[in-house]
SETORSE-430049 format. One line per 8 residues: number of its first residue (from 1); their letters; for each residue x, y, z of C-alpha. Coordinates in nm, 2 decimals. Each point is the difference from the previous one (the first is absolute). Example, Ala and Ser with C-alpha at 12.3 -4.5 7.8 and 13.67 -1.06 7.14 Angstrom:
REM residues 2
1> as> 1.23:-0.45:0.78 ~ 0.14:0.34:-0.07
REM end
This chain:
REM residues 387
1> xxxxxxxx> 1.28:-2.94:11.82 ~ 0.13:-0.14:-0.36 ~ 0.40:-0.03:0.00 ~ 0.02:0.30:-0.27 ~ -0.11:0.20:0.33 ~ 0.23:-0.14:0.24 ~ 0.29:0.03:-0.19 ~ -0.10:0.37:-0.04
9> xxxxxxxx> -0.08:0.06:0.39 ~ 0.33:-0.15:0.09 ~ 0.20:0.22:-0.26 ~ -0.20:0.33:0.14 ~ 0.15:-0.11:0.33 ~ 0.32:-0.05:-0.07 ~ 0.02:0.33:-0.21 ~ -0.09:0.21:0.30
17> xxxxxxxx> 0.17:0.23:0.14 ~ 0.15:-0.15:0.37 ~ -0.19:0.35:0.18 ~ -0.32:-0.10:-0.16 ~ 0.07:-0.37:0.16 ~ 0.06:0.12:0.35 ~ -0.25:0.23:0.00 ~ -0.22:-0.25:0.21
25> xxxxxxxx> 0.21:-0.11:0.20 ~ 0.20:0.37:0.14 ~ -0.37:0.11:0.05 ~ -0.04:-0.33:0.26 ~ 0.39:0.09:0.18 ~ -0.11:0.34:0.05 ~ -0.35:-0.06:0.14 ~ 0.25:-0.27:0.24
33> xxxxxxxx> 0.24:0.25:0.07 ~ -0.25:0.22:0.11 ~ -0.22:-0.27:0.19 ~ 0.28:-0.15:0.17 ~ 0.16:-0.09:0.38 ~ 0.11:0.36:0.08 ~ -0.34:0.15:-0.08 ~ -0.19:-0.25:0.23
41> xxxxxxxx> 0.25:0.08:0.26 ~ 0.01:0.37:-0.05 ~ -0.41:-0.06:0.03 ~ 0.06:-0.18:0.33 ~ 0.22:0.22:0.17 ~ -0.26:0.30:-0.09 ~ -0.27:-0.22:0.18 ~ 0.20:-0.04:0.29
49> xxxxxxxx> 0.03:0.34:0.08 ~ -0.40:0.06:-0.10 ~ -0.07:-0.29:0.25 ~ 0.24:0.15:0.30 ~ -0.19:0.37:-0.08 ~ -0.30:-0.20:0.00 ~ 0.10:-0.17:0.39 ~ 0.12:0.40:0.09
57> xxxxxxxx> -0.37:0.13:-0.07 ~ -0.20:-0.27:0.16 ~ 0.20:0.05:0.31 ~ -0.05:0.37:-0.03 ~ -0.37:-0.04:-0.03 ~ -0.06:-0.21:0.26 ~ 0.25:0.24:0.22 ~ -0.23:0.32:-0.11
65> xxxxxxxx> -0.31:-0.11:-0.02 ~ -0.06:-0.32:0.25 ~ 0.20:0.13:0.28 ~ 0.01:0.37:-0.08 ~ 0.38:0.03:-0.02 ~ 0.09:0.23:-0.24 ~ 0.37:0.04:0.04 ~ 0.20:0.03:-0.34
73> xxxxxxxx> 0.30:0.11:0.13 ~ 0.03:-0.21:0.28 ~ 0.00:-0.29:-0.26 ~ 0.20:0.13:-0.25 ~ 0.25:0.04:0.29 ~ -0.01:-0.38:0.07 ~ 0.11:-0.07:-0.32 ~ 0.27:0.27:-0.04
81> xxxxxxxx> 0.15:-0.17:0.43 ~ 0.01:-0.35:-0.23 ~ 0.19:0.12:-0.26 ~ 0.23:0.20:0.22 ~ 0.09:-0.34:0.20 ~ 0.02:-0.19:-0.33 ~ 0.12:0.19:-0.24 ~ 0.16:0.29:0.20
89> xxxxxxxx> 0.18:-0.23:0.23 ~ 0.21:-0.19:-0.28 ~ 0.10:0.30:-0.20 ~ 0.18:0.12:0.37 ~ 0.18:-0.29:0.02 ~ 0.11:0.02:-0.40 ~ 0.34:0.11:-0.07 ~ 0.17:0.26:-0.24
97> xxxxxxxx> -0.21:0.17:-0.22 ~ -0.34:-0.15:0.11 ~ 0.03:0.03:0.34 ~ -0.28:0.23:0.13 ~ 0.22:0.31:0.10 ~ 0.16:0.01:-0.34 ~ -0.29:-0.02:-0.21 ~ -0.19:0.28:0.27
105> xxxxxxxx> 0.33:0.19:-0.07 ~ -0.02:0.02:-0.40 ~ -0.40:0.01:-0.03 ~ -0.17:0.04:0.34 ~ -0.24:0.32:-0.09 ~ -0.13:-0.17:-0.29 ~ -0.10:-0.32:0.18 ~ -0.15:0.23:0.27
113> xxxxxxxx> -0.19:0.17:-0.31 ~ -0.12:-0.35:-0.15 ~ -0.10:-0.11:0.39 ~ -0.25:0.32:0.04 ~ -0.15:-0.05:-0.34 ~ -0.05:-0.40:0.09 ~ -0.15:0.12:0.35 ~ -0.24:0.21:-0.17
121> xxxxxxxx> -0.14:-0.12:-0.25 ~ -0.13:-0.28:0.19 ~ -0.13:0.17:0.23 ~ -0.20:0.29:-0.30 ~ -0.17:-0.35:-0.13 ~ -0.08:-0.17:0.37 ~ -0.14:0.34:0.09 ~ -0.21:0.08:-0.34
129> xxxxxxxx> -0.23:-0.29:0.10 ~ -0.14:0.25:0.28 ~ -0.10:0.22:-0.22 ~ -0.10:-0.16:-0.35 ~ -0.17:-0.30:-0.13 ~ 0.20:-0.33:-0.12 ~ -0.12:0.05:-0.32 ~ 0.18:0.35:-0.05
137> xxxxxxxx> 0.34:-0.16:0.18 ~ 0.03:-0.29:-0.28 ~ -0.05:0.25:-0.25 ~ 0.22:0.30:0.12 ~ 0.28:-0.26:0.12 ~ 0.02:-0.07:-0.37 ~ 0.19:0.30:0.00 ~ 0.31:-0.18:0.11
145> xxxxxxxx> 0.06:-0.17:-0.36 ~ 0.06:0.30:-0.18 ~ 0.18:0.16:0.26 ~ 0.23:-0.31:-0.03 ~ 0.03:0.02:-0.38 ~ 0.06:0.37:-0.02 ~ 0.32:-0.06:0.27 ~ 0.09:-0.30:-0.15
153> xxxxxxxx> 0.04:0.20:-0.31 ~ 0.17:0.27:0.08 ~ 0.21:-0.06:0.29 ~ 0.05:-0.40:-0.08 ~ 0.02:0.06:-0.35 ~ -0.19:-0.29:-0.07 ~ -0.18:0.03:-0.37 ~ -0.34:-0.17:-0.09
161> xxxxxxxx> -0.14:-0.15:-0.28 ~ -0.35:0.02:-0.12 ~ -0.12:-0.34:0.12 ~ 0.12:0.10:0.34 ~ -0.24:0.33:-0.01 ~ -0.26:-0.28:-0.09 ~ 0.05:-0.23:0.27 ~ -0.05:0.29:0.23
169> xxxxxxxx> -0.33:0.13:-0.17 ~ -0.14:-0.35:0.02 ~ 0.11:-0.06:0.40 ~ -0.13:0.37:0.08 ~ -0.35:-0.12:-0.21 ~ 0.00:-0.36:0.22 ~ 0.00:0.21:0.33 ~ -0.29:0.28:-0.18
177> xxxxxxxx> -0.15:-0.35:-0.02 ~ 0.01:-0.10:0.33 ~ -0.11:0.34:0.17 ~ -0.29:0.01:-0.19 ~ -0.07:-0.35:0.11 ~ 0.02:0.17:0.36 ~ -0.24:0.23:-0.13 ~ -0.27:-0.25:-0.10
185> xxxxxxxx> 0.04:-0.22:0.27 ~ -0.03:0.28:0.27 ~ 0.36:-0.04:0.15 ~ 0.05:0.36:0.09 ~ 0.20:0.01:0.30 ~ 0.06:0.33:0.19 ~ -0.16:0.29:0.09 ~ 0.05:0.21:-0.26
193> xxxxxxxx> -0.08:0.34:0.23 ~ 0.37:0.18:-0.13 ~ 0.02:-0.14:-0.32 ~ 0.19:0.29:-0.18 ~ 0.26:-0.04:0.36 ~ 0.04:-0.36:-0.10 ~ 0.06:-0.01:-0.36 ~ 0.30:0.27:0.08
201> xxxxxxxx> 0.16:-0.25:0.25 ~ -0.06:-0.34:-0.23 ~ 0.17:0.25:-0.31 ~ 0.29:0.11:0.24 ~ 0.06:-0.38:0.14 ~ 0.02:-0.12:-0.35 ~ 0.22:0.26:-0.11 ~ 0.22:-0.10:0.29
209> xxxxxxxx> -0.03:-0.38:-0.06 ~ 0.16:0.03:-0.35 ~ 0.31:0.21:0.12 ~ 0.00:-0.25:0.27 ~ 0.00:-0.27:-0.28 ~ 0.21:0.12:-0.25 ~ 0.30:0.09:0.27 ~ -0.03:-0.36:0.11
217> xxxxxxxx> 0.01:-0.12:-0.33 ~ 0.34:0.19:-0.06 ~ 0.15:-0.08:0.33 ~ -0.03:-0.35:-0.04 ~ 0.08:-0.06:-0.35 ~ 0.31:0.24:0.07 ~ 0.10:-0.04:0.34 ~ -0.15:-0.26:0.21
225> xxxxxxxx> -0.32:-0.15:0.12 ~ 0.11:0.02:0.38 ~ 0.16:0.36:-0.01 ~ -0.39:0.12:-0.11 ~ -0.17:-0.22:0.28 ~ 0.27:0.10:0.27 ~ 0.00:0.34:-0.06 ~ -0.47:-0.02:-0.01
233> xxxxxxxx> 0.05:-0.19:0.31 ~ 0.25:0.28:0.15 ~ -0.18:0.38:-0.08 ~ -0.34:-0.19:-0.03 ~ -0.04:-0.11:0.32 ~ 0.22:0.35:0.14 ~ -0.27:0.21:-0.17 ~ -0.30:-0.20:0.07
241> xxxxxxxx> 0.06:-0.07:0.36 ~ 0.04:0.45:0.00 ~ -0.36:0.02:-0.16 ~ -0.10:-0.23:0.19 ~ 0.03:0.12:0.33 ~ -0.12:0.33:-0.15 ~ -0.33:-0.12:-0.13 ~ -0.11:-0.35:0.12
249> xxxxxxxx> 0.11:-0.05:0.32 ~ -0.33:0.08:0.14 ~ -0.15:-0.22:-0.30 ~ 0.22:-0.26:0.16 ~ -0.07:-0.02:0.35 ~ -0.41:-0.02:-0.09 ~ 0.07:-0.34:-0.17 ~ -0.22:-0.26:0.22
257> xxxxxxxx> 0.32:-0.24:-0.03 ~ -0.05:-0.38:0.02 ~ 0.13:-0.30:-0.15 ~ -0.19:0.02:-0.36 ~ 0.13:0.37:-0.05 ~ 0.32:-0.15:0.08 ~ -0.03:-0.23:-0.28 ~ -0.10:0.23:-0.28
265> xxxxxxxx> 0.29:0.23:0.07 ~ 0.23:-0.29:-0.01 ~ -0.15:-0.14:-0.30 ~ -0.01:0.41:-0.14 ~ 0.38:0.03:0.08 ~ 0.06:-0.35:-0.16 ~ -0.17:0.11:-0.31 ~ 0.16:0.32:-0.04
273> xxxxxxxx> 0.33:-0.13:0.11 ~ -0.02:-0.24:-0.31 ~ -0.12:0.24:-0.22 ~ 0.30:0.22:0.06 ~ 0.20:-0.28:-0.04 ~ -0.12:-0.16:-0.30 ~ -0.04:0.30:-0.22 ~ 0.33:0.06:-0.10
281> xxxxxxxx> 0.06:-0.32:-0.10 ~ -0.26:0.01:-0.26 ~ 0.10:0.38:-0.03 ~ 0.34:-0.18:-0.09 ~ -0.19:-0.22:-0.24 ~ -0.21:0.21:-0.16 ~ -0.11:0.40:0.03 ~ -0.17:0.21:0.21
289> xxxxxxxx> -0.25:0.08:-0.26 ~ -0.05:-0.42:-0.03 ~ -0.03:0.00:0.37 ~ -0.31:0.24:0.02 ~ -0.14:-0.14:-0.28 ~ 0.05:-0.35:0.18 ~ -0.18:0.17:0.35 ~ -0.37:0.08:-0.22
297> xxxxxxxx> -0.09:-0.35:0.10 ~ 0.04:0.06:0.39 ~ -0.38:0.16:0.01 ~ -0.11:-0.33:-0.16 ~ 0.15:-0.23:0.25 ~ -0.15:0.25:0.27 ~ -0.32:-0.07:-0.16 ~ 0.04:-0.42:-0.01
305> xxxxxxxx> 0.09:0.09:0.37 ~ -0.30:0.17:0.10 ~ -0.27:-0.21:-0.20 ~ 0.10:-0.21:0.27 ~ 0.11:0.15:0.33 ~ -0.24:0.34:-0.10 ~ -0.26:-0.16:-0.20 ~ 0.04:0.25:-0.31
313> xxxxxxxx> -0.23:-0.04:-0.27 ~ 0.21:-0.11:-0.37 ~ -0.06:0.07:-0.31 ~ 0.13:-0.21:-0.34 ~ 0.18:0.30:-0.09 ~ 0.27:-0.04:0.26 ~ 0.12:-0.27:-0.14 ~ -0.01:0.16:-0.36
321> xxxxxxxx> 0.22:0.26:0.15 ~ 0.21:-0.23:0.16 ~ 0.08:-0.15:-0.35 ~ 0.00:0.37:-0.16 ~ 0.31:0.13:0.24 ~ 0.16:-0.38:-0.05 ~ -0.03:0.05:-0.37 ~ 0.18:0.37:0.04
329> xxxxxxxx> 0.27:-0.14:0.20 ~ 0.10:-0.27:-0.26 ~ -0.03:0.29:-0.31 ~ 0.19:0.22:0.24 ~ 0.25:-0.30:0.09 ~ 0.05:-0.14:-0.42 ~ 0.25:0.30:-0.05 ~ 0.32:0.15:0.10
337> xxxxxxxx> 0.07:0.37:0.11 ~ 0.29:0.13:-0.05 ~ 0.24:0.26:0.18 ~ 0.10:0.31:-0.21 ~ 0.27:0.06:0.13 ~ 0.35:-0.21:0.12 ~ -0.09:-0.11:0.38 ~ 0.39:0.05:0.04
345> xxxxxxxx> -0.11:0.35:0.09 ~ -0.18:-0.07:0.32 ~ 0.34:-0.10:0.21 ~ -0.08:0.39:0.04 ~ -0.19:-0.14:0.31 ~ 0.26:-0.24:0.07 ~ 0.25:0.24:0.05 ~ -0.13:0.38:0.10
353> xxxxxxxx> 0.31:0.15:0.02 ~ 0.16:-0.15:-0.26 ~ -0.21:0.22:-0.32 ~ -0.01:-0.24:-0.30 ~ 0.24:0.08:-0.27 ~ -0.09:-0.07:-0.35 ~ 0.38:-0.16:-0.08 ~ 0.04:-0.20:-0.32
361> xxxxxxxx> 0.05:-0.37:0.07 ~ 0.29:-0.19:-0.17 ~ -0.12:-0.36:0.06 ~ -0.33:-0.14:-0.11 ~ -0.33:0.18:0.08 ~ -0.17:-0.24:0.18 ~ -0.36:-0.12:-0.10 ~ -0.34:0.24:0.01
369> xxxxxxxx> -0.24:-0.13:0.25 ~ -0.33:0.00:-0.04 ~ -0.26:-0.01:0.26 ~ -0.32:-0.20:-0.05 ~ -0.33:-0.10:0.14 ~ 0.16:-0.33:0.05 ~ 0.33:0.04:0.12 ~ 0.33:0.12:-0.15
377> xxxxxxxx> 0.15:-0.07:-0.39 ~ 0.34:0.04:-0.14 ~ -0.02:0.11:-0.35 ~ 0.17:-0.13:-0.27 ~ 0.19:0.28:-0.12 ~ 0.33:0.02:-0.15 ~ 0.26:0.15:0.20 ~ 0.18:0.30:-0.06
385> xxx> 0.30:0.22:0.10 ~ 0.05:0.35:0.01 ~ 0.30:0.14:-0.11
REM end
């Protein structure tokens, strides 16, 4: 380059605007503010839960299939005991206004409500694998994500943006992806003899699972994590132990009961005991609609599990939709939602006999919140006072 041109390059530099400058450069903070420590650990936490759904179905399908014990509620009930000793257990010995008789006092028939739905809708799912293939339960269980974002919506007043609705289009097209690598490969599990009987129930457990999830995502952003788990652990093992005796106790005593059985309803209660346990931490974290997302993965790492234990056939195209439902969960995780609404407005649940009054304020409004995929933000907005 002659110096004629150099003297020009630097002056065209110099000249430019400082937007045009940084252009580079903001492009490479927002690509690290999106790939960053919270997303990988927002990631992880999803896996976890895939993983313990993944330890809850092997256990199951050994239980069903290897020793002919098909007993749902029996299990679910094992779960529900553990959090009643755990969780239960502490919120009785809690004093004031978490102690367990004054939080049954204020909001004991909606807990009993949530408890019923939570009881049920595992057992609509379990039992839909009687009836229908394994192919048809990924599928319909689907339903669960827009169940979520439709509550969320309207009831959490969370608002989405459009690369949210993306996200979710490409995770629903990773797990299209993987059923019809079922397909290829031959993997249909199931009998298939009622299929119409078990679509219904794998459409009413899903509808079930997202109330399920989206209560638990209010309760323990708004109240408290061991509230919701003491109060599963109190109606769900009360309601389950009732349906129990009413329609497996003959199930039960057929059980050919030895040590191994032992085992995989120890390692089922364990599994399901963390999973309950877990969830509203990343609940806490992140969203019920991130959360089921997140739980696509759990056929896959049923699948890794049975090339080995059931000697399944794979196909390349799991892993492409391994990658395809990652990919969805990072679009899904690069953006923030936002709530419509002040969340000031849900100590309505707080307090039940204390109706909310819409009063001005004569100090400072405090900060909006806005709920993300990732976590919590404060936004920077000036503060203001009404008069």
């Amino acid at each position: 380059m002659i110096p004629a041109q150099q003297n020009h390059v630097v002056t065209t530099i110099e000249t430019m605007p400082p937007d045009t400058v940084s252009a580079s450069p903001s492009l490479l903070q927002r690509i690290r503010k999106v790939l960053n420590r919270e997303l990988v650990v927002t990631l992880a936490l999803g896996q976890v839960l895939s993983l313990l759904i993944c330890g809850i179905g092997l256990s199951s399908k050994y239980l069903a299939q290897d020793y002919h014990a098909s007993t749902p509620v029996f299990q679910s009930f094992l779960c529900y005991i553990l959090l009643f000793l755990v969780y239960t257990t502490t919120l009785a010995v809690r004093q004031g206004e978490e102690n367990l008789l004054a939080i049954l006092k204020r909001r004991w028939w909606k807990y009993m409500l949530l408890g019923l739905v939570d009881i049920e809708a595992n057992y609509l799912v379990i039992k839909a694998y009687q009836y229908t293939t394994l192919t048809s339960v990924q599928l319909l269980d689907c339903f669960v994500i827009p169940v979520v974002l439709l509550l969320s919506w309207f009831f959490l007043l969370v608002r989405y943006k459009a690369v949210h609705f993306v996200g979710v289009g490409v995770c629903l097209l990773g797990m299209g992806c993987m059923v019809g690598a079922d397909v290829l490969v031959g993997r249909q599990q199931g009998l298939g003899e009622q299929k119409l009987m078990g679509d219904l129930l794998v459409l009413g457990g899903a509808t079930l699972y997202g109330i399920s999830n989206v209560c638990e995502e209010f309760i323990v952003k708004n109240l408290s994590r061991v509230e919701f788990l003491g109060m599963m652990g109190l109606f769900g093992s009360f309601f389950s132990g009732i349906q129990l005796a009413i329609m497996e106790h003959k199930e039960l005593l057929r059980v050919p009961w030895d040590w191994q059985i032992g085992l995989l309803y120890i390692g089922f209660s364990a599994c399901m005991f963390g999973l309950y346990s877990f969830m509203p931490v990343v609940l806490r974290r992140t969203s019920a609609t991130a959360v089921n997302l997140s739980l696509l993965t759990t056929d896959l790492y049923s699948l890794f599990c049975g090339l080995f234990l059931f000697h399944y056939k794979f196909s390349g195209l799991y892993l492409l939709s391994f990658f395809i439902i990652v990919l969805g969960l990072v679009l899904y995780s690069s953006s923030s939602t936002y709530v419509a609404q002040d969340p000031r407005v849900y100590k309505q649940f707080r307090n039940a006999g204390h109706p909310f009054t819409d009063t001005p304020t004569l100090g400072p409004l405090e900060p909006s919140v806005t709920y993300t995929s990732l976590g919590q933000e404060v936004e920077e907005e000036p503060r203001i006072r009404v008069a």
